[in-house]
VEXVEXVEX-371354 format. One line per 5 residues: number of its first residue (from 1); for each residue x, y, z of N, C-alpha, C, O. Coordinates in steps of 0.1 Angstrom, whole numbers, always signed. Atoms other than C-alpha are relative to their C-alpha. Example, Ala and Ser with C-alpha at 12.3 -4.5 7.8 and 13.67 -1.06 7.14 Angstrom:
BEGIN
1> +9,-12,+0,+123,-45,+78,+9,+12,+0,+19,+12,+7  -9,-11,+0,+137,-11,+71,-8,+11,+8,-3,+22,+9
% end
This chain:
BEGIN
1> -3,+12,-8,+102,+324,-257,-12,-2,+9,-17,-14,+10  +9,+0,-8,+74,+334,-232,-14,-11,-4,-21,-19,+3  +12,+6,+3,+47,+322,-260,+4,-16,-3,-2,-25,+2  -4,+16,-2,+67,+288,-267,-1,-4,+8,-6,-15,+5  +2,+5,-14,+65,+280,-232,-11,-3,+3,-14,-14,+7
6> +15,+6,-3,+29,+282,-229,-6,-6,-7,-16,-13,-4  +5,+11,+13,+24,+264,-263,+4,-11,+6,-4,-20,+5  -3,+14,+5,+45,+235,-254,-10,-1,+16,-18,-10,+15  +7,+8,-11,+28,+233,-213,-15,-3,-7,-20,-15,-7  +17,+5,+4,-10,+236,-229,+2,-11,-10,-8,-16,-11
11> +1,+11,+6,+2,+208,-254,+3,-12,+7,-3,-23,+3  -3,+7,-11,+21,+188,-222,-16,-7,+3,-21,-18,+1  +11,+5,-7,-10,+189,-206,-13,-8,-5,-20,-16,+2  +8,+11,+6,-32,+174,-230,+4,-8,-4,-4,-16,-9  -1,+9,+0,-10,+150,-235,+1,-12,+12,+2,-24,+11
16> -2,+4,-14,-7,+142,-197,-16,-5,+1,-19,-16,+7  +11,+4,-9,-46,+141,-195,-2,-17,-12,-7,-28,-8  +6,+16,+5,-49,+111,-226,+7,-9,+8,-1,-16,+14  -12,+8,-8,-16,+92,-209,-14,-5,+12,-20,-15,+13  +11,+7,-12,-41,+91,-177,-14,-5,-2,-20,-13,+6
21> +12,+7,+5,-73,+82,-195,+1,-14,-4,-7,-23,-3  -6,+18,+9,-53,+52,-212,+0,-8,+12,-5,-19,+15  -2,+9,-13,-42,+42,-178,-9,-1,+10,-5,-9,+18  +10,+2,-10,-75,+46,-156,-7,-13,-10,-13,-22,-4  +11,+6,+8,-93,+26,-190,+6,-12,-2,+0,-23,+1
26> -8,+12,+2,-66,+1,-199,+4,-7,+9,+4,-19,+8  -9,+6,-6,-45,-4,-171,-13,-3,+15,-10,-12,+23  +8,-3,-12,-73,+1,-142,+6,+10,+14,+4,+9,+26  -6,-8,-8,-53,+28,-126,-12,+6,+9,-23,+8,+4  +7,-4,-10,-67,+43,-90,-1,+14,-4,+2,+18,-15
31> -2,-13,+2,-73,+79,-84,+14,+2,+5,+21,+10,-2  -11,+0,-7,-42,+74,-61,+14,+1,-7,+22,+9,-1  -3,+4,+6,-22,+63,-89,+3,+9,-12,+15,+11,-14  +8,-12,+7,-36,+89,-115,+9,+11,+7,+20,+15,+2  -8,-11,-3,-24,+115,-92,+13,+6,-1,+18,+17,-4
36> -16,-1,-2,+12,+108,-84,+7,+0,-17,+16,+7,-20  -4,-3,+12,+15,+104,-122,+0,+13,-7,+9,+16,-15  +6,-10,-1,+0,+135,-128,+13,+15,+5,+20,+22,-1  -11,-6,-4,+20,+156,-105,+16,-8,-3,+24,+1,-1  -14,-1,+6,+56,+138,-118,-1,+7,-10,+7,+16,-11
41> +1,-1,+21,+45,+144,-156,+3,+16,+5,+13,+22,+1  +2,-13,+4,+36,+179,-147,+10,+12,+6,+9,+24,+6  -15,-6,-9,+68,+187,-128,+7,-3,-14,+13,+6,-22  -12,+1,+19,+87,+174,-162,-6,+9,-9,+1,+18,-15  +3,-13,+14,+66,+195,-187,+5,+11,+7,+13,+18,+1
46> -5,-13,+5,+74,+225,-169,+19,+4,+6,+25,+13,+10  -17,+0,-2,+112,+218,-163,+3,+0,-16,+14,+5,-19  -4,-2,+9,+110,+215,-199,-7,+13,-10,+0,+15,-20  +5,-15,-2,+91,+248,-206,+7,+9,+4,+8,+19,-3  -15,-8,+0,+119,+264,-194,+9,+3,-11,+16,+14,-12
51> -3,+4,+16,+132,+256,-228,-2,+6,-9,+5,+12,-18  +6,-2,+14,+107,+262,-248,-5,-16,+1,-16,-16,-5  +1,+10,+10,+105,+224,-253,-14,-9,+9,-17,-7,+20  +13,+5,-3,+73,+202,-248,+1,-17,-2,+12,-19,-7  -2,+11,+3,+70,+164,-250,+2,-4,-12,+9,-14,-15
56> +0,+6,+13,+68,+161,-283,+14,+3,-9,+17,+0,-21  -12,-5,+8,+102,+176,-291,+14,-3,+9,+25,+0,+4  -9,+6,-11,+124,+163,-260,+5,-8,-5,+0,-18,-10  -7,+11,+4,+151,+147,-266,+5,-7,+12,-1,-6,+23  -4,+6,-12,+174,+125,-245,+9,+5,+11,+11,+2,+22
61> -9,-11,-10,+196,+151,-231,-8,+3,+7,-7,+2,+19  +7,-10,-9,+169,+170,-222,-5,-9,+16,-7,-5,+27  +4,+7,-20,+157,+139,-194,+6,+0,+1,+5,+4,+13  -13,+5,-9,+194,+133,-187,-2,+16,+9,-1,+16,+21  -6,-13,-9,+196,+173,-177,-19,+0,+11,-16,+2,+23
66> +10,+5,-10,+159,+168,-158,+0,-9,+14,-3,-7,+26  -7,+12,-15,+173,+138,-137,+7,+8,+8,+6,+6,+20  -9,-5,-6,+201,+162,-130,-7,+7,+14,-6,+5,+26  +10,-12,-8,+178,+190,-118,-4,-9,+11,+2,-9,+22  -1,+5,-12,+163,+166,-98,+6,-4,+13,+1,-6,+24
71> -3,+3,-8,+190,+156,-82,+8,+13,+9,+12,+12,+20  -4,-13,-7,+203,+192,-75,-11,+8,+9,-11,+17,+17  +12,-5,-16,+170,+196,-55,-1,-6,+7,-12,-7,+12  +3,+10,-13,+177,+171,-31,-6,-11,-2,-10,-17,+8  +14,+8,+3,+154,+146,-49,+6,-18,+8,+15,-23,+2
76> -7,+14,-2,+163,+108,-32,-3,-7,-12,-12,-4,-20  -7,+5,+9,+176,+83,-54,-19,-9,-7,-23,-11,-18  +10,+7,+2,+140,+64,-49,-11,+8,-8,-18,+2,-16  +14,-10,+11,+116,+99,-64,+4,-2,-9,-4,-7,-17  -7,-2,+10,+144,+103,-88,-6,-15,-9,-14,-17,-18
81> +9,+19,+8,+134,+64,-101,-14,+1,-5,-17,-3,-17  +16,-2,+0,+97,+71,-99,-2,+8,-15,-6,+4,-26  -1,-4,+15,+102,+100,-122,+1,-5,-12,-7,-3,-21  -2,+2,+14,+120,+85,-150,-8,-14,-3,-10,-18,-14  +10,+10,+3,+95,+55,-145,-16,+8,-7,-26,+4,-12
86> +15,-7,+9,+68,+80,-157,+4,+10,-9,-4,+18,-13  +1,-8,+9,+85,+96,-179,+1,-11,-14,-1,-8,-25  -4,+10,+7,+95,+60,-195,-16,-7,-8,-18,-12,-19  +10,+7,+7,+56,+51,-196,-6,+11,-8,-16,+7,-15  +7,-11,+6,+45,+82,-211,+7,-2,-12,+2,-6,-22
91> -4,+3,+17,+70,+81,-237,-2,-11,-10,-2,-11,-23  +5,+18,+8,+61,+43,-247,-8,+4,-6,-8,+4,-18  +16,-5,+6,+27,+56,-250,+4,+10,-15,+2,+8,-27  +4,-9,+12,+32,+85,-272,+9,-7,-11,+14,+3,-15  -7,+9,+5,+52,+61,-294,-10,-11,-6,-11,-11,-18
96> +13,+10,+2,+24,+35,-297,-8,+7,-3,-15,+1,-11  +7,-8,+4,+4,+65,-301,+0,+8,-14,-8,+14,-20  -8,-6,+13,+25,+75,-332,+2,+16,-4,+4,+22,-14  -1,-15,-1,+23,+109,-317,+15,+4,+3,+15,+16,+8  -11,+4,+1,+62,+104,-317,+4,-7,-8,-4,-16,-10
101> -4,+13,+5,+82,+84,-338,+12,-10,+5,+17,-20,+0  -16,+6,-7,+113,+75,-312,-4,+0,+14,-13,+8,+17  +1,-3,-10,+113,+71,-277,+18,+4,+7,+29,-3,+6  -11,-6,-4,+138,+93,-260,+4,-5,+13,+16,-3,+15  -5,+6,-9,+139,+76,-228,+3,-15,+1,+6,-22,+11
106> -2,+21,+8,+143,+38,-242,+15,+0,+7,+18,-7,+16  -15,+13,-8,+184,+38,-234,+5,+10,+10,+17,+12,+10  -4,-5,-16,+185,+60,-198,-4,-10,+7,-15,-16,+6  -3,+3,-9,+196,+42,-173,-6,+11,+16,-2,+23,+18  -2,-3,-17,+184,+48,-134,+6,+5,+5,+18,+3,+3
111> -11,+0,-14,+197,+64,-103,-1,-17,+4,-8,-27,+2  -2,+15,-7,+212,+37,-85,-5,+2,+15,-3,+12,+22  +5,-5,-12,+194,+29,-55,+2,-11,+9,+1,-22,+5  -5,+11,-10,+203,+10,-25,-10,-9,+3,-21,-5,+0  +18,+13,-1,+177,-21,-17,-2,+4,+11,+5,+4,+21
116> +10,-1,-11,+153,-11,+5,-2,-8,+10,-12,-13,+4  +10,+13,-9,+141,-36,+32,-9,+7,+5,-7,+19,+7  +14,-4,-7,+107,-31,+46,+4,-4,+11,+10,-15,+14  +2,-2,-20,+106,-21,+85,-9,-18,+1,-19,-21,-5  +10,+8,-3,+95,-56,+99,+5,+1,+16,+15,+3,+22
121> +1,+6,-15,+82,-66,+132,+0,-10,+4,-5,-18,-4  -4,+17,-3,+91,-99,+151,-14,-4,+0,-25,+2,-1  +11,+10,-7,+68,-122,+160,-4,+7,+12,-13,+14,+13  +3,-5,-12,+71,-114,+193,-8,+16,+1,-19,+19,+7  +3,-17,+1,+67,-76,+188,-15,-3,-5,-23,+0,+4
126> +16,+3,+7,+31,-85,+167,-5,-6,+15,-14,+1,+19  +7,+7,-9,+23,-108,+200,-2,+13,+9,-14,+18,+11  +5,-7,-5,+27,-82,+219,-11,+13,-3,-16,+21,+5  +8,-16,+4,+6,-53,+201,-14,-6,+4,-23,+0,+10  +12,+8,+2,-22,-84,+196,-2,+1,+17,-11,+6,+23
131> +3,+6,-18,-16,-94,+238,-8,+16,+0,-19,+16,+5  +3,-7,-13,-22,-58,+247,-16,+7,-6,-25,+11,+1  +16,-4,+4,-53,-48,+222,-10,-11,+3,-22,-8,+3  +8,+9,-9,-68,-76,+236,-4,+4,+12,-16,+7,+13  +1,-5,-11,-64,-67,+270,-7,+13,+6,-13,+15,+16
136> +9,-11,-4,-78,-34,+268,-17,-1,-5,-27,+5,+0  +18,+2,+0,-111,-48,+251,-6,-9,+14,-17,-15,+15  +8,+9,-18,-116,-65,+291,+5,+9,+12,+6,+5,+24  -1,-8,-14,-106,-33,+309,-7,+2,+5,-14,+10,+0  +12,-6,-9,-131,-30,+340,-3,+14,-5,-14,+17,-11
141> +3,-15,-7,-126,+8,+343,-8,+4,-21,-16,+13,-22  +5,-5,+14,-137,+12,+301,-14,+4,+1,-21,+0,+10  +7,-2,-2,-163,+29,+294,-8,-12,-10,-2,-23,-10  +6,+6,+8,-190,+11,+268,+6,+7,-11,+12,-1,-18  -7,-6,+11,-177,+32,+242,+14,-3,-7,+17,-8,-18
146> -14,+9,-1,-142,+25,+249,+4,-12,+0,+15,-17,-2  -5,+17,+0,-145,-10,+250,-2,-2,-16,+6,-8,-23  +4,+0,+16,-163,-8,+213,+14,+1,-5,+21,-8,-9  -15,-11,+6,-132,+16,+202,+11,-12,+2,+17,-16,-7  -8,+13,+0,-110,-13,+217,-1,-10,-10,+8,-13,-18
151> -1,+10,+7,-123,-40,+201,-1,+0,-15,+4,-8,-23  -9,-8,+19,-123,-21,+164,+11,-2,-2,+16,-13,-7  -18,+4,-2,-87,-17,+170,+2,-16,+0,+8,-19,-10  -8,+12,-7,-80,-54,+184,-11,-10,-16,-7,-20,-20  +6,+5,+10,-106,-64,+153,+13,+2,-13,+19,-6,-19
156> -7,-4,+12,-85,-45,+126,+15,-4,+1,+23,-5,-8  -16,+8,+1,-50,-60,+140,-2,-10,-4,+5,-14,-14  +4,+13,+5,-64,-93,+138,+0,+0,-13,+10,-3,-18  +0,+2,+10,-79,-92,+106,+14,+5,-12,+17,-2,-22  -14,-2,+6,-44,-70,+92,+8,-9,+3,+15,-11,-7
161> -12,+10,+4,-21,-99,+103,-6,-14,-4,+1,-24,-5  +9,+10,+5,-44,-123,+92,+0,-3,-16,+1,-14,-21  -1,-3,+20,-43,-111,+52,+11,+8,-7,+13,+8,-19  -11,-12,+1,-15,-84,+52,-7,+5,-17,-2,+5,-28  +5,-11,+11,-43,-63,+32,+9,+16,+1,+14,+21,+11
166> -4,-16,-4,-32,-28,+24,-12,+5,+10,-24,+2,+11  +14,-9,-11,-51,-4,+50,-9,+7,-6,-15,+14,+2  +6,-6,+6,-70,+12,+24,-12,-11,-6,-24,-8,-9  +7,+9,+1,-82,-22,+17,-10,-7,+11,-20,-13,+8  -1,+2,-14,-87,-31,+55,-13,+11,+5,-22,+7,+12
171> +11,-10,-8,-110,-1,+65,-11,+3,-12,-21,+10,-9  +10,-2,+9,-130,-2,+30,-8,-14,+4,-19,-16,-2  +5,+17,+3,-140,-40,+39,-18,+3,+3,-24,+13,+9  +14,-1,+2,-176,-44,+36,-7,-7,+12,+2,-15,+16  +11,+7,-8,-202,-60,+62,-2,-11,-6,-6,-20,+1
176> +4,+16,+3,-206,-90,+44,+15,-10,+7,+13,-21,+13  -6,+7,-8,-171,-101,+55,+1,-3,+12,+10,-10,+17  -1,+7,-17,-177,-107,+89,-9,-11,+4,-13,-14,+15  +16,+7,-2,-205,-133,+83,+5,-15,+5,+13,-21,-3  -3,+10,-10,-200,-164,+107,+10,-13,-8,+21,-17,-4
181> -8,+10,+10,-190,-191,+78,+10,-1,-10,+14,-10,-18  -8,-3,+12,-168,-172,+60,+11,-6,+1,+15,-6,+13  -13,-1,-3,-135,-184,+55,+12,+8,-7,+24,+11,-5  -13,-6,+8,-123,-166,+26,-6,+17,+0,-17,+18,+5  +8,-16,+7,-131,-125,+14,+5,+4,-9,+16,+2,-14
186> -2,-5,+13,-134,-110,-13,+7,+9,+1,+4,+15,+11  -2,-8,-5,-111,-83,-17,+4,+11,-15,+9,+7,-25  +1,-9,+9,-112,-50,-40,+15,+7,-1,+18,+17,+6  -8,-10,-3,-79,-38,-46,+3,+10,-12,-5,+15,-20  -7,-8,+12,-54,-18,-69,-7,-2,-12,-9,-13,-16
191> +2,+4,+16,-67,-12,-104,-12,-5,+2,-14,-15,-5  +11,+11,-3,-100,-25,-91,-1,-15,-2,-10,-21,-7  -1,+12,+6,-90,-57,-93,+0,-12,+14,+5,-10,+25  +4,+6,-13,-101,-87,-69,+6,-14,+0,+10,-19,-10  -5,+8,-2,-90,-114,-54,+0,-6,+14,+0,+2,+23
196> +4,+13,-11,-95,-144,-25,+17,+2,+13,+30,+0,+13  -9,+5,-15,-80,-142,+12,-7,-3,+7,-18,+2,+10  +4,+6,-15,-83,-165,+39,-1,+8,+10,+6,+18,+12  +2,-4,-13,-95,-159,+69,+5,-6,+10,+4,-18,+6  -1,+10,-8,-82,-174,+102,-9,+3,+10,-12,+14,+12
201> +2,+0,-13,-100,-185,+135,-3,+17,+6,-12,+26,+7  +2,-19,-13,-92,-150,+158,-3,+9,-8,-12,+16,-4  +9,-11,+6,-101,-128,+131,-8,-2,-5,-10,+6,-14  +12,+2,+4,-131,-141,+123,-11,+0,+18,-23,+2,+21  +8,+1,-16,-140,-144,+163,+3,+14,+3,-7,+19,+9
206> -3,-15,+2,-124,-105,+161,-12,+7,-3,-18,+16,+2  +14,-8,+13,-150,-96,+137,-16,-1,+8,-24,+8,+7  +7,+3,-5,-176,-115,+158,-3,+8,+12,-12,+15,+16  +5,-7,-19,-172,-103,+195,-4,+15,-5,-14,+20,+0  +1,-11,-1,-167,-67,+178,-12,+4,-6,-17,+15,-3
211> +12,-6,+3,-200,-65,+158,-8,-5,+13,-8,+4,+21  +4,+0,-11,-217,-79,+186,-1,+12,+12,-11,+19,+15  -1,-15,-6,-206,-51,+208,-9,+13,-8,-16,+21,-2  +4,-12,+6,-217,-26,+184,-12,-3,-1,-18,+5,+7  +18,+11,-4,-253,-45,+185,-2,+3,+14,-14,+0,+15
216> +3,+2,-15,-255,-41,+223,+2,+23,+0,-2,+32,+8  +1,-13,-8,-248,-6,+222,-10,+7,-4,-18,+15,+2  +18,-10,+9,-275,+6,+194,-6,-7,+8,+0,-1,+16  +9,+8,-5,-298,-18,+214,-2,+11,+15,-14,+14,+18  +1,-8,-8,-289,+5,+245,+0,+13,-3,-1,+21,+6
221> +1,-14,+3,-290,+35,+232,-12,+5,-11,-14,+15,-18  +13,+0,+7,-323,+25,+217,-3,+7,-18,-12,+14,-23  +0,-6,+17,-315,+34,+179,+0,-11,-7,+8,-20,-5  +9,+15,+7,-334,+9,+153,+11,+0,-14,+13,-9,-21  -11,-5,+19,-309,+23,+120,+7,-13,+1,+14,-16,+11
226> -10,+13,+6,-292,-10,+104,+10,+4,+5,+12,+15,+10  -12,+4,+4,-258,-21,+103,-2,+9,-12,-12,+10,-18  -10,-6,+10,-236,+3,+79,+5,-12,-11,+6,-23,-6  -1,+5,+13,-228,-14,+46,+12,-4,+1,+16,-12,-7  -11,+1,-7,-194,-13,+64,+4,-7,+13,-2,-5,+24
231> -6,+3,-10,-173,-33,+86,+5,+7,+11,+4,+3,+23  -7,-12,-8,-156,-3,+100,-8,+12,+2,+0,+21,+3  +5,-14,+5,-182,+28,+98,+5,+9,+11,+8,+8,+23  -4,-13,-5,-176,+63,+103,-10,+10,-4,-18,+9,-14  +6,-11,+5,-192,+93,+102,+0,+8,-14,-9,+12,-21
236> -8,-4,+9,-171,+106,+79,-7,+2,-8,-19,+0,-6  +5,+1,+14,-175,+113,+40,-3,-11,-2,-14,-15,-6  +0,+12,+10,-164,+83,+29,-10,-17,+7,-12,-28,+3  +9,+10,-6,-189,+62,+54,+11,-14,+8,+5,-25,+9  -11,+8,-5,-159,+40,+70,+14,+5,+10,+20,+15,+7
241> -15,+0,-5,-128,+40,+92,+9,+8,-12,+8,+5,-23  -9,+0,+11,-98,+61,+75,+11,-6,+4,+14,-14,+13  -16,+6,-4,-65,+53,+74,+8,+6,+7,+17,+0,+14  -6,-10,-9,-53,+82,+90,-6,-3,+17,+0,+1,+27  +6,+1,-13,-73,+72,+120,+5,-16,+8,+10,-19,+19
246> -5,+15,-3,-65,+36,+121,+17,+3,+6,+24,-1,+15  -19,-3,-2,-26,+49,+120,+0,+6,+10,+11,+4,+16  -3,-9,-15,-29,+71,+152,-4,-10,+10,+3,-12,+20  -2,+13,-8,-48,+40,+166,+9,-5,+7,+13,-3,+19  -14,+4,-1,-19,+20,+158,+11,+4,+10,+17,-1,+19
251> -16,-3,-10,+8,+39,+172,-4,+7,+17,+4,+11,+26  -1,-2,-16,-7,+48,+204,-3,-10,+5,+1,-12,+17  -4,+14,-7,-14,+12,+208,+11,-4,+4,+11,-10,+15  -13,+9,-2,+22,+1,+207,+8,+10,+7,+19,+6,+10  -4,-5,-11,+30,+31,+228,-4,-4,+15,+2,-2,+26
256> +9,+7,-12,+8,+15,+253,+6,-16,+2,+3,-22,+12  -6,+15,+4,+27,-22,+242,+14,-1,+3,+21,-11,+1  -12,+1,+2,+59,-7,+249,+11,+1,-11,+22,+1,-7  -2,+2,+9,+68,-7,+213,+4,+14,-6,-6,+20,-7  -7,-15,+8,+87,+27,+195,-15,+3,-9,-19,-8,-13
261> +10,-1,+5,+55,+42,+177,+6,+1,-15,+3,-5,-25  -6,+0,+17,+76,+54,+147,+0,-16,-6,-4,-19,-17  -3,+18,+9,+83,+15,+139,-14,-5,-2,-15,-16,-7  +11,+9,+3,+49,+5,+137,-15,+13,-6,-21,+22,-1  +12,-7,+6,+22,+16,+113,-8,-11,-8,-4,-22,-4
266> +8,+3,+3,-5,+0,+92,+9,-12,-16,+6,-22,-22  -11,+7,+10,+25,-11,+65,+5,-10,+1,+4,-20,-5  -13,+7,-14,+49,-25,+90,-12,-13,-2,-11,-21,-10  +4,+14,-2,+25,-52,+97,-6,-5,-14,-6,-18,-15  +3,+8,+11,+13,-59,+64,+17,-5,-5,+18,-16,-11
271> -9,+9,+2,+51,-64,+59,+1,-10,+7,+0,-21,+2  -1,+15,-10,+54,-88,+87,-10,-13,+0,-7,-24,+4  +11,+15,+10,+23,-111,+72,+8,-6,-8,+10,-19,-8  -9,+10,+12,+46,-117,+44,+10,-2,+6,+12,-13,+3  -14,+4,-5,+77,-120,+61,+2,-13,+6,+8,-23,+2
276> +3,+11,-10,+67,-142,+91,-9,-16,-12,-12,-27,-9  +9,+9,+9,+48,-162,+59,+15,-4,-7,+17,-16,-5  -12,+4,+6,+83,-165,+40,+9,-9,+13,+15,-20,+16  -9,+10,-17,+98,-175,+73,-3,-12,+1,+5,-20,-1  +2,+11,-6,+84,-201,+81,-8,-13,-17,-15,-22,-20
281> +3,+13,+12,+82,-219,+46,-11,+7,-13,-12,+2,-24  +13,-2,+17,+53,-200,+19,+11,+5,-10,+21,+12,-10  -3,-3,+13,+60,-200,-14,-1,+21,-6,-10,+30,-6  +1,-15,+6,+70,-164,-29,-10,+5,-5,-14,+16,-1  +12,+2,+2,+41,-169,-50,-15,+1,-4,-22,+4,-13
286> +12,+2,-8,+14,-176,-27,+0,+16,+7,-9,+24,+4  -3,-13,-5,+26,-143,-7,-3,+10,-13,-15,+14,-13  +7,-11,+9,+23,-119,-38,-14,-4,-4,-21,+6,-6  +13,-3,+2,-11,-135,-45,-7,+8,+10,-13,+19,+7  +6,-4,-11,-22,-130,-9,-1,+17,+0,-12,+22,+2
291> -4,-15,-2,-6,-90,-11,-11,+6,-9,-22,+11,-4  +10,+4,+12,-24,-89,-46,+9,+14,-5,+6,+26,-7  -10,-7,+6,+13,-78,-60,-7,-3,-14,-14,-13,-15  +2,+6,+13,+7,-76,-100,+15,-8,-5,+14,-18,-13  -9,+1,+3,+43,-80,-104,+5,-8,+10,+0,-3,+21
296> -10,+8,-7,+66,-106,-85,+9,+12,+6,+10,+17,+17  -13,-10,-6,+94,-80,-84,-3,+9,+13,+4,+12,+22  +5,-8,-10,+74,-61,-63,+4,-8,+15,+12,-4,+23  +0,+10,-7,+71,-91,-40,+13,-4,+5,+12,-8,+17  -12,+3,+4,+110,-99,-44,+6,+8,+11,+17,+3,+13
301> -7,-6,-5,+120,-74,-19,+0,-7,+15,+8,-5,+23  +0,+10,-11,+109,-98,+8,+12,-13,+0,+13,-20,+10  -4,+10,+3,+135,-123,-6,+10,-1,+8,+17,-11,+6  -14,+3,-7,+165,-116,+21,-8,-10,+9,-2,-20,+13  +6,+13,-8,+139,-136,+42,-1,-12,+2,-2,-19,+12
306> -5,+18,+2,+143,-170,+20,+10,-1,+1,+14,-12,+3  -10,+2,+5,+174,-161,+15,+9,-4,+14,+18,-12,+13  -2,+6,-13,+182,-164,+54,-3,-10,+2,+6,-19,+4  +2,+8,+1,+159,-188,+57,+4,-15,-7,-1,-25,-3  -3,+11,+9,+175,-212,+29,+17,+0,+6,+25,-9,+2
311> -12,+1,-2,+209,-204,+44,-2,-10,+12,+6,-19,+13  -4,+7,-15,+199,-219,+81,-5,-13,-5,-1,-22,+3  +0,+14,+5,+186,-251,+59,+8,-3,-7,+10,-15,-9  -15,+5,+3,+215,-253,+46,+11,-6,+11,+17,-17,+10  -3,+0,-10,+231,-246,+80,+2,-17,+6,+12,-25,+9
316> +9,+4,-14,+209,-269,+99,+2,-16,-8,+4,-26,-1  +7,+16,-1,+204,-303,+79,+6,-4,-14,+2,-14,-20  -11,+5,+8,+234,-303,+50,+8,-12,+6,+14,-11,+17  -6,+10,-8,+249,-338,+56,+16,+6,+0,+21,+4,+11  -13,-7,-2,+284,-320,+51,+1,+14,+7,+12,+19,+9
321> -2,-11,-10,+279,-289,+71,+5,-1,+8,+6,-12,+14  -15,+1,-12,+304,-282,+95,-11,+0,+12,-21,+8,+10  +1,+2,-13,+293,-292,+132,+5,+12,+9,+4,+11,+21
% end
């Protein structure tokens, strides 16, 4: 049994590494992406290593008793989903691959899972985070540093409710987006794949007051080294703002705004872009281009938003609506 076990993981595993080559080469999968598949797959091969059995000989019991397992370790209804979504594309593949001739997860059914809503913040709640990161880039007592550090922050809320980029997209942004005429940017996302957001007004004057600042201070502190290739720079590895940093930002801002810090992170307001955008009239759409959903459905979970919204036009301006 011992040697079946390691036969079928060392054959798992080279099938786990083509599955992710297809999907970095075909699909434009991230590393991010890559990984989480990676670690599900390789949690299933050795649940089924236990066995003896390997991808290539799993049948449909064996995911049904997999799912189980999952769910006898606590797993929520949402990981549990994830999983059988990567066990569903793997198996397609090796199928198309004709390294299979059936796919064993074709007629499982899902956990059932409750609809999610995304954490959103009001309007107001956003006014306030914007009022008060504003306010601290014109504190007297700041130092020059601190006022910099301010207006990063009061730059990066701006420009996040402005495009409701992801924050990975937000702190990678380049130096060329802040250039006086811009109104749209280019933006790199998922899957390397790009796509056009507007810019408004304050976050483009955002972008402005805060390189400026950062010009006044190399200027005083007499250091001749360019602008960073970066909108955001850091010391860091990666030469930029992280996300981990921006998120601590964040939540000690809206501790400072009054605001519960748990409820607000770098997400939260990219939901509230689209939300406050469905609110007040955008097309479904237009919103998943802006996100730069590949999929609608994705997008879809914003939909109790029209679906309120189409109730109070119903409400509000049905010539038979009750008074």
């Amino acid at each position: 049994m011992r040697s079946r076990t390691s036969n079928a993981k060392t054959s798992d595993a080279k099938l786990i590494n083509l599955f992710l080559d297809m999907l970095a080469a075909e699909q434009g999968a991230g590393d991010n992406t890559l990984d989480a598949y990676r670690r599900d797959l390789t949690d299933f091969s050795e649940f089924l290593a236990t066995t003896g059995q390997g991808f290539t000989g799993a049948g449909t019991q064996s995911l049904r008793n997999y799912l189980a397992d999952l769910d006898a370790r606590g797993f929520k209804s949402s990981s549990a989903a994830r999983r059988l979504s990567a066990m569903r594309h793997l198996f397609r593949f090796l199928l198309n691959e004709r390294i299979r001739s059936d796919d064993p997860a074709a007629i499982l059914s899902g956990p059932k899972r409750g609809r999610g809503l995304p954490k959103v913040l009001s309007i107001s709640d956003v006014d306030r985070l914007l009022t008060r990161a504003k306010a601290l880039t014109e504190a007297p007592e700041a130092s020059t540093l601190q006022r910099l550090r301010a207006m990063r922050l009061y730059c990066l809320l701006e420009v996040l409710y402005a495009t409701g980029l992801r924050v990975s997209e937000l702190v990678a942004l380049p130096l060329s987006a802040s250039r006086r005429d811009i109104s749209m940017i280019l933006v790199r996302g998922k899957g390397d794949k790009e796509r056009l957001v507007p810019l408004n007004e304050a976050s483009r004057r955002a972008m402005a007051d805060y390189l400026a600042a950062m010009e006044a201070l190399k200027e005083a502190s007499k250091k001749n080294a360019g602008l960073s290739k970066w909108l955001f720079p850091s010391f860091g590895e990666s030469g930029h703002l992280t996300r981990q940093h921006f998120a601590r930002d964040l939540k000690e801002l809206a501790a400072s705004a009054g605001l519960a810090p748990r409820l607000v992170s770098p997400h939260v307001l990219r939901h509230a872009f689209a939300s406050h955008l469905l609110h007040n009239g955008a097309d479904l759409r237009i919103v998943q281009t802006l996100l730069g959903h590949t999929d609608i459905s994705t997008t879809q979970i914003y939909t109790h938003v029209v679906e309120e919204r189409l109730k109070s036009l119903v409400r509000d301006l049905h010539p038979l609506a009750e008074k």
